[in-house]
Short mmCIF file of the C-alpha atoms (twelve columns), coordinates in Angstrom:
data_MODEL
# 
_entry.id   MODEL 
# 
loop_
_atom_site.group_PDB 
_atom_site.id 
_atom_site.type_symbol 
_atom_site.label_atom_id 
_atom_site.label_alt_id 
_atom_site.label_comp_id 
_atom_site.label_asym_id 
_atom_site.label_seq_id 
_atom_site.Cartn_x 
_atom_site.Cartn_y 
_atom_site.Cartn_z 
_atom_site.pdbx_PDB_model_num 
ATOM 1   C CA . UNK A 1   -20.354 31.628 33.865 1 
ATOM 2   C CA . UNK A 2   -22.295 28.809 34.479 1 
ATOM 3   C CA . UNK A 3   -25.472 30.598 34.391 1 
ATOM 4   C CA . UNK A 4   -24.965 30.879 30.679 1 
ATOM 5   C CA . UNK A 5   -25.542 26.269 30.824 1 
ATOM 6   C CA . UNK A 6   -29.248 24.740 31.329 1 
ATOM 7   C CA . UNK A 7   -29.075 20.889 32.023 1 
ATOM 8   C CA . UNK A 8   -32.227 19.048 31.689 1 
ATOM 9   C CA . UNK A 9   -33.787 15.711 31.172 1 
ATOM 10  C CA . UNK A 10  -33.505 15.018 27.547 1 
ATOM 11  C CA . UNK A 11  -37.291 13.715 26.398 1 
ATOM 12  C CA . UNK A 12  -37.971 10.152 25.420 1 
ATOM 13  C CA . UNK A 13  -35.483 7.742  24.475 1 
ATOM 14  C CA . UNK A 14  -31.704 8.797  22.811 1 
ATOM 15  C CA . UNK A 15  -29.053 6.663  20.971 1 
ATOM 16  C CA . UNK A 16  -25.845 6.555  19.655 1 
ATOM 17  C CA . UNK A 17  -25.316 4.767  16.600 1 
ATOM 18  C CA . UNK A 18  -21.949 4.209  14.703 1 
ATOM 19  C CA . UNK A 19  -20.669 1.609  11.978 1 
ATOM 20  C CA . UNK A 20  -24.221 -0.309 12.145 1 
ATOM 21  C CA . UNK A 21  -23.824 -0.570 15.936 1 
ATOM 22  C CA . UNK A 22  -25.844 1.586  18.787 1 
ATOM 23  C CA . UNK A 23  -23.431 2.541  21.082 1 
ATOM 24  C CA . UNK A 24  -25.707 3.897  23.486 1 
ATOM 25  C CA . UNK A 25  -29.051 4.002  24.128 1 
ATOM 26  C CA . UNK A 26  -30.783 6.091  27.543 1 
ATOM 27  C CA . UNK A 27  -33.925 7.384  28.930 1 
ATOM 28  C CA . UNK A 28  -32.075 9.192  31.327 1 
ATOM 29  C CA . UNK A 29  -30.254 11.359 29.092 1 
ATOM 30  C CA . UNK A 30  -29.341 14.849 30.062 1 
ATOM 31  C CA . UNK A 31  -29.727 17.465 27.456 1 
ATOM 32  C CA . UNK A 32  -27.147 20.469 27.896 1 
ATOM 33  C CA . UNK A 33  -27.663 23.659 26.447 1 
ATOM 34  C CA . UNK A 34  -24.583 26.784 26.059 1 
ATOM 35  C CA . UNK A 35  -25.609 29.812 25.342 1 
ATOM 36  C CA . UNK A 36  -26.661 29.943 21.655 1 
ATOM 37  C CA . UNK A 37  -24.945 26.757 20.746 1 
ATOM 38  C CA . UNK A 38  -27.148 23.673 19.875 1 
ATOM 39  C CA . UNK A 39  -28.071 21.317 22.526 1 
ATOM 40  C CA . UNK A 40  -25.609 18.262 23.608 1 
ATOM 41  C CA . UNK A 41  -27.030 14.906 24.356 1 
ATOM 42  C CA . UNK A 42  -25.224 13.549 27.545 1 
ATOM 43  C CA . UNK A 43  -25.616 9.435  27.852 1 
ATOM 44  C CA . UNK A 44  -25.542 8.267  31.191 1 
ATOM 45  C CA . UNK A 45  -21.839 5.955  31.447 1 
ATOM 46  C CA . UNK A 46  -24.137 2.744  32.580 1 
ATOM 47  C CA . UNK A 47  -26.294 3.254  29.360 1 
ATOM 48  C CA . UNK A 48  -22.857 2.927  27.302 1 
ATOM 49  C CA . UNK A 49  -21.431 0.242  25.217 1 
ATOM 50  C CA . UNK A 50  -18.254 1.349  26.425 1 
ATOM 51  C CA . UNK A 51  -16.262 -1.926 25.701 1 
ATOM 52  C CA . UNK A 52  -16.210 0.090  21.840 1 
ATOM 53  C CA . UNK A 53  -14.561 2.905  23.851 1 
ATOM 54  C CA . UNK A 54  -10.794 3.726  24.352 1 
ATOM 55  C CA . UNK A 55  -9.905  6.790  26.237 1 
ATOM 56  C CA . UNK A 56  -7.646  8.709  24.137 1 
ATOM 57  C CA . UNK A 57  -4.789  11.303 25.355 1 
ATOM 58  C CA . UNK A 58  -6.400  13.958 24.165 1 
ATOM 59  C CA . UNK A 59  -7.990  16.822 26.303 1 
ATOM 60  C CA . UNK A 60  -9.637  20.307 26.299 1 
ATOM 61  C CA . UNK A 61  -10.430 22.594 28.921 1 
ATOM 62  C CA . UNK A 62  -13.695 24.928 29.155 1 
ATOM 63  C CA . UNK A 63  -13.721 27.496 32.028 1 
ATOM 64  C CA . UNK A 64  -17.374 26.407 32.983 1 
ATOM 65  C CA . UNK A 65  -17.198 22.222 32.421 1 
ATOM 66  C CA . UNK A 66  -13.791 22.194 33.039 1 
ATOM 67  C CA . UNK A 67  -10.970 19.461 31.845 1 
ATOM 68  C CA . UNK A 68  -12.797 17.124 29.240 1 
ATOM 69  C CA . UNK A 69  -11.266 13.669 28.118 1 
ATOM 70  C CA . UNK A 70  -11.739 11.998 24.814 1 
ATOM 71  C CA . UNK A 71  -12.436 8.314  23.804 1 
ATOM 72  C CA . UNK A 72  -11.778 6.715  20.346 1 
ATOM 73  C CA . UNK A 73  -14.772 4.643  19.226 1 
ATOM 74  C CA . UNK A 74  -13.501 1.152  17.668 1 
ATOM 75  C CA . UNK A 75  -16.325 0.472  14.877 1 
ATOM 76  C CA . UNK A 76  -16.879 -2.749 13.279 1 
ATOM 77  C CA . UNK A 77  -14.453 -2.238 10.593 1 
ATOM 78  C CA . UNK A 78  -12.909 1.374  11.252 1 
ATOM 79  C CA . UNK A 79  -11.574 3.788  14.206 1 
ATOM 80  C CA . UNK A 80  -13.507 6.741  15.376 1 
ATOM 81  C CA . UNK A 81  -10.860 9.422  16.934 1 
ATOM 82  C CA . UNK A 82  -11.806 11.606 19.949 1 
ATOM 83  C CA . UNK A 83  -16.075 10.662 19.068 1 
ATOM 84  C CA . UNK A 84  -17.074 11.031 22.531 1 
ATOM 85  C CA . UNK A 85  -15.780 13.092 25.883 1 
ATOM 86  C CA . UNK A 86  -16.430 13.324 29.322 1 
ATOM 87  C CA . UNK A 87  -16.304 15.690 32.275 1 
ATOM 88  C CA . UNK A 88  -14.998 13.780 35.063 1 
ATOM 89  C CA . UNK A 89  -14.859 16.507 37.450 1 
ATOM 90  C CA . UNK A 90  -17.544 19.190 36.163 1 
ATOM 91  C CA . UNK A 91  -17.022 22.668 37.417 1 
ATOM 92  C CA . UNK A 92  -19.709 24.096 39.714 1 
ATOM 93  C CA . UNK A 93  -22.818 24.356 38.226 1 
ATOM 94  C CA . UNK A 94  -22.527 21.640 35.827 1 
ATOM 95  C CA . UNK A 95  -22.035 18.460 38.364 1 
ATOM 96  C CA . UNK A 96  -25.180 17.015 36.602 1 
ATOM 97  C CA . UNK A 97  -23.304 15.959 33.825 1 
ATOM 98  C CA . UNK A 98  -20.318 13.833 35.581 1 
ATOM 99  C CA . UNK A 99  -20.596 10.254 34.681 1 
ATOM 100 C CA . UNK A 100 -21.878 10.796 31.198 1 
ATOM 101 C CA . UNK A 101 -21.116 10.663 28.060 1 
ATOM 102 C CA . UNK A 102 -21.610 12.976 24.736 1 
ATOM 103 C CA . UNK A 103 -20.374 12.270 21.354 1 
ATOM 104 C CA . UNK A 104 -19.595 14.838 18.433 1 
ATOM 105 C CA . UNK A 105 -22.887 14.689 16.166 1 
ATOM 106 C CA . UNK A 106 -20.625 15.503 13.035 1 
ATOM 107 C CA . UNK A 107 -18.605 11.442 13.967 1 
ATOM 108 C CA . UNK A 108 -21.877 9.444  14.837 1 
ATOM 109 C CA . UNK A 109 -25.370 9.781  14.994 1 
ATOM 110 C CA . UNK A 110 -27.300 11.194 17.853 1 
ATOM 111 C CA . UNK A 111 -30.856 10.788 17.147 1 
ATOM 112 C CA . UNK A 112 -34.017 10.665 19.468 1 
ATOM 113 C CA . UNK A 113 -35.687 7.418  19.048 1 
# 
């Protein structure tokens, strides 16, 4: 199944930005594509602000990436439920992407710089 995934460098420089604050900014981003679905931005966990992160108990399971966990984004003024996840333990083919971040596009802003 994983041979339906592509990880790659993500070009130039990405960022995060939420409630007037960048959350994250990397140019060591990883850019993950799945099948036909649009391409996910994964920050590296060092190129976090992730003293605005909270893991939350929420989880999901995808038979390639395996168990993901959720973090709530505390804003300036406002909560952000479940705006990023990571793969702790990625299945096999996907190991790139432990250690990072990626954040639903449709809560924050993921924009190349």
């Amino acid at each position: 199944m994983a041979e339906h995934v592509a990880i790659h460098r993500a070009e130039g420089a990405w960022v995060v930005r939420a409630g007037g604050a960048v959350i994250a900014e990397s140019r060591n981003a990883l850019e993950l594509v799945e099948g036909d679905r649009a391409p996910v931005i994964y920050f590296p966990r060092e190129d976090v602000a992730m003293a605005f992160l909270e893991r939350s108990d929420s989880r999901t399971t995808c038979p390639v990436k395996g168990q993901a966990s959720y973090y709530t984004l505390h804003a300036k003024s406002y909560d952000i439920p479940d705006a990023g996840w990571c793969y702790e333990n990625p299945g096999p083919g996907v190991e790139r992407i432990a250690g990072h971040l990626a954040f639903h596009a449709d809560k924050v802003t993921v924009e190349q710089l």
